[in-house]
C-alpha positions in Angstrom: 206.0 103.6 75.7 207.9 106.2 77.8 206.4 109.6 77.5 208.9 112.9 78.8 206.9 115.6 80.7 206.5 117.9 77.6 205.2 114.9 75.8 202.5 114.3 78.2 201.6 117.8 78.4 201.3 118.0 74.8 199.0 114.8 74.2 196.9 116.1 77.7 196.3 119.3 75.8 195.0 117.3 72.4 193.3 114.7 74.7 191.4 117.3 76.7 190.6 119.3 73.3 189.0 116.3 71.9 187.3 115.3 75.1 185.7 118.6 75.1 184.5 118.4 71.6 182.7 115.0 72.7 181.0 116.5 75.1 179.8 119.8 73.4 179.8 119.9 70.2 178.5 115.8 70.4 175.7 117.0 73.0 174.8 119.8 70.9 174.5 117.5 67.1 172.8 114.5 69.0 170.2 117.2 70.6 169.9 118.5 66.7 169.7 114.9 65.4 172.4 115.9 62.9 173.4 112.8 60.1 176.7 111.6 60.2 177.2 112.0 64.1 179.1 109.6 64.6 181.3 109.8 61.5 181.9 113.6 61.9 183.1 112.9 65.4 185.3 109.8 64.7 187.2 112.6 62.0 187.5 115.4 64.6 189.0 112.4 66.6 191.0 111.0 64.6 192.3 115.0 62.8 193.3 115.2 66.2 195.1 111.9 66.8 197.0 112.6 63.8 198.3 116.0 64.7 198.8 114.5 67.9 200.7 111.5 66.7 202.7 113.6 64.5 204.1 116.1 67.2 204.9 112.9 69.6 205.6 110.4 67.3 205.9 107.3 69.7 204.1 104.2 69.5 201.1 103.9 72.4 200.7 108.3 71.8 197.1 107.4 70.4 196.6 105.2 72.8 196.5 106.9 75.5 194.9 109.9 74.0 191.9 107.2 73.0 191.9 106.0 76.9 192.0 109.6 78.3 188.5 110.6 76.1 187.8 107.5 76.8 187.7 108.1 80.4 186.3 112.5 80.1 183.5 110.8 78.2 182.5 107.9 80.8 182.9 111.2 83.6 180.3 113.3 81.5 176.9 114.3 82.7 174.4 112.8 80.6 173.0 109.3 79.7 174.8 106.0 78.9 178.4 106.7 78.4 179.6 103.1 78.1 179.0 102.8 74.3 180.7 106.2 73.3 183.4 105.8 75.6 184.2 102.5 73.8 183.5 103.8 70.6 186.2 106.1 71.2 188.8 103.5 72.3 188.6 101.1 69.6 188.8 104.4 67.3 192.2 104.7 68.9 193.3 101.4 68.6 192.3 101.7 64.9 194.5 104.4 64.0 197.2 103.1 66.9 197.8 99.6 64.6 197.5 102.2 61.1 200.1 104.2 61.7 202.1 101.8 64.1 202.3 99.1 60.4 202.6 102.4 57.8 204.9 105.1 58.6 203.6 108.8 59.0 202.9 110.1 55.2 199.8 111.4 53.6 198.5 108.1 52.8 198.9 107.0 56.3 197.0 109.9 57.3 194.4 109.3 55.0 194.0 105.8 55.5 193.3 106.1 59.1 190.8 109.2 59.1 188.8 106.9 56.2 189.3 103.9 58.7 187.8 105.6 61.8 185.0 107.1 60.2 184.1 104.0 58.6 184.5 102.0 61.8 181.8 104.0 63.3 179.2 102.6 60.2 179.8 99.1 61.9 179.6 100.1 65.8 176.0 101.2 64.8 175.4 97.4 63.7 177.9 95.7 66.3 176.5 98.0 69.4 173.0 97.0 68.1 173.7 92.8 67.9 176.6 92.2 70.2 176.8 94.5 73.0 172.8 95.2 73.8 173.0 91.1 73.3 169.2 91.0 71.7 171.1 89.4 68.8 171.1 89.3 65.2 167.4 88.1 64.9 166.2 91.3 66.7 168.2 93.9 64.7 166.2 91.9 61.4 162.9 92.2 62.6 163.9 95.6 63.2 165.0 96.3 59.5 162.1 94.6 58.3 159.3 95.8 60.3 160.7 99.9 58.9 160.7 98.8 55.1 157.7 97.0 55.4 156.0 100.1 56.7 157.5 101.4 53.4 155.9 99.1 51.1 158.9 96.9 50.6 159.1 93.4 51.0 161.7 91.2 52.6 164.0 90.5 49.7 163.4 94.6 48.9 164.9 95.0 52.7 167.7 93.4 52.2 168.9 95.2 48.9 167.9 98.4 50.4 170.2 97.4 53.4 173.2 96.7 51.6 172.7 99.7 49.9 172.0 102.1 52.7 175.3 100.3 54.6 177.4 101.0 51.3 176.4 104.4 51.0 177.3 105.2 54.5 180.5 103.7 54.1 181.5 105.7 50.8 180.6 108.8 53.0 182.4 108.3 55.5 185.6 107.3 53.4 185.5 110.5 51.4 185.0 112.3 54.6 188.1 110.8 56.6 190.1 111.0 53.0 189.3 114.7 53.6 190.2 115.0 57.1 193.5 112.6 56.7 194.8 115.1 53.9 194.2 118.3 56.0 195.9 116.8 58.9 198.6 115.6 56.8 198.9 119.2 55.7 198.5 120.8 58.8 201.4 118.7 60.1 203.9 120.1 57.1 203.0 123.7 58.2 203.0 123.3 62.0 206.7 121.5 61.4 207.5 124.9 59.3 206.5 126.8 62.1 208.5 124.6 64.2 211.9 125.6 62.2 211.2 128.8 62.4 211.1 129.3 66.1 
């Protein structure tokens, strides 16, 4: 994983663009309680890990992009930064193994942009059970204690988990199928303007 100067320069540009649009445009949905944070900002990521990816295409290039947000977010003003920064590395790593097993192509692209905005469906639920450590009994009682102010009873809780969870997920993959296609095509008409020049 040996980057030439150019090559750094050009990931440091993406890295700093994305790190940038953590901190604002992220600041600025969580203030608005927007839906979908999470998922919208793991696509911007991961349209820009593409791009990236495809104009230095070496192995580690989303890597160290990952690490570099990684490390604008944990240097942020603002509350816990732990979570998000880690959010953002194993986003990453995600596309990092995706398009280090599949070649760059449209379905590559797409594959990854659907598997980061899904991933962050589950950090909501592995954040919540793992890293705060109040374990999986706490995030239950949690569940159940909202859909019984609802009316609905435990076995209702569960269906109406499973469904909320699924609906997410089906978001967020039509979402990062989106994003993986326009990246995909951006990449054909920034290599055309490449050939030109």
């Amino acid at each position: 994983m040996k980057f030439k100067v150019n090559e750094i320069t050009t990931l440091a540009i993406f890295a700093a663009l994305w790190g940038a649009i953590e901190i604002t445009l992220g600041t600025f949905l969580h203030v608005m309680r927007a839906p979908f944070i999470g998922a919208l900002l793991a696509g911007i990521g991961a349209f820009i890990m593409l791009i990236a990816r495809s104009a230095v295409n070496k192995k580690g290039t989303t890597l160290l992009i990952g690490f570099i947000v990684a490390l604008i977010k944990l240097l942020s003003v603002g509350g816990s930064k732990l979570l998000p920064a880690m959010c953002i590395f194993m986003e990453a790593a995600l596309v990092e193994v995706l398009l280090s097993v599949m070649s760059l192509s449209l379905l590559s692209f797409c594959v990854s942009a659907a598997a980061t905005t899904m991933l962050t469906v589950l950090q909501v639920y592995i954040n919540t059970v793992i890293v705060s450590g109040k374990g999986i009994g706490f995030f239950i009682d949690g569940i159940k204690h909202n859909f019984e102010q609802l009316g609905i009873g435990f076995k209702g809780v569960f269906s109406a988990f499973v469904f909320i969870v699924m609906s997410k997920l089906m978001v967020c993959f039509a979402l990062g199928m989106f994003i993986g296609a326009i990246a995909w095509k951006m990449t054909g008409r920034l290599s055309k303007l490449g050939n030109r020049g």
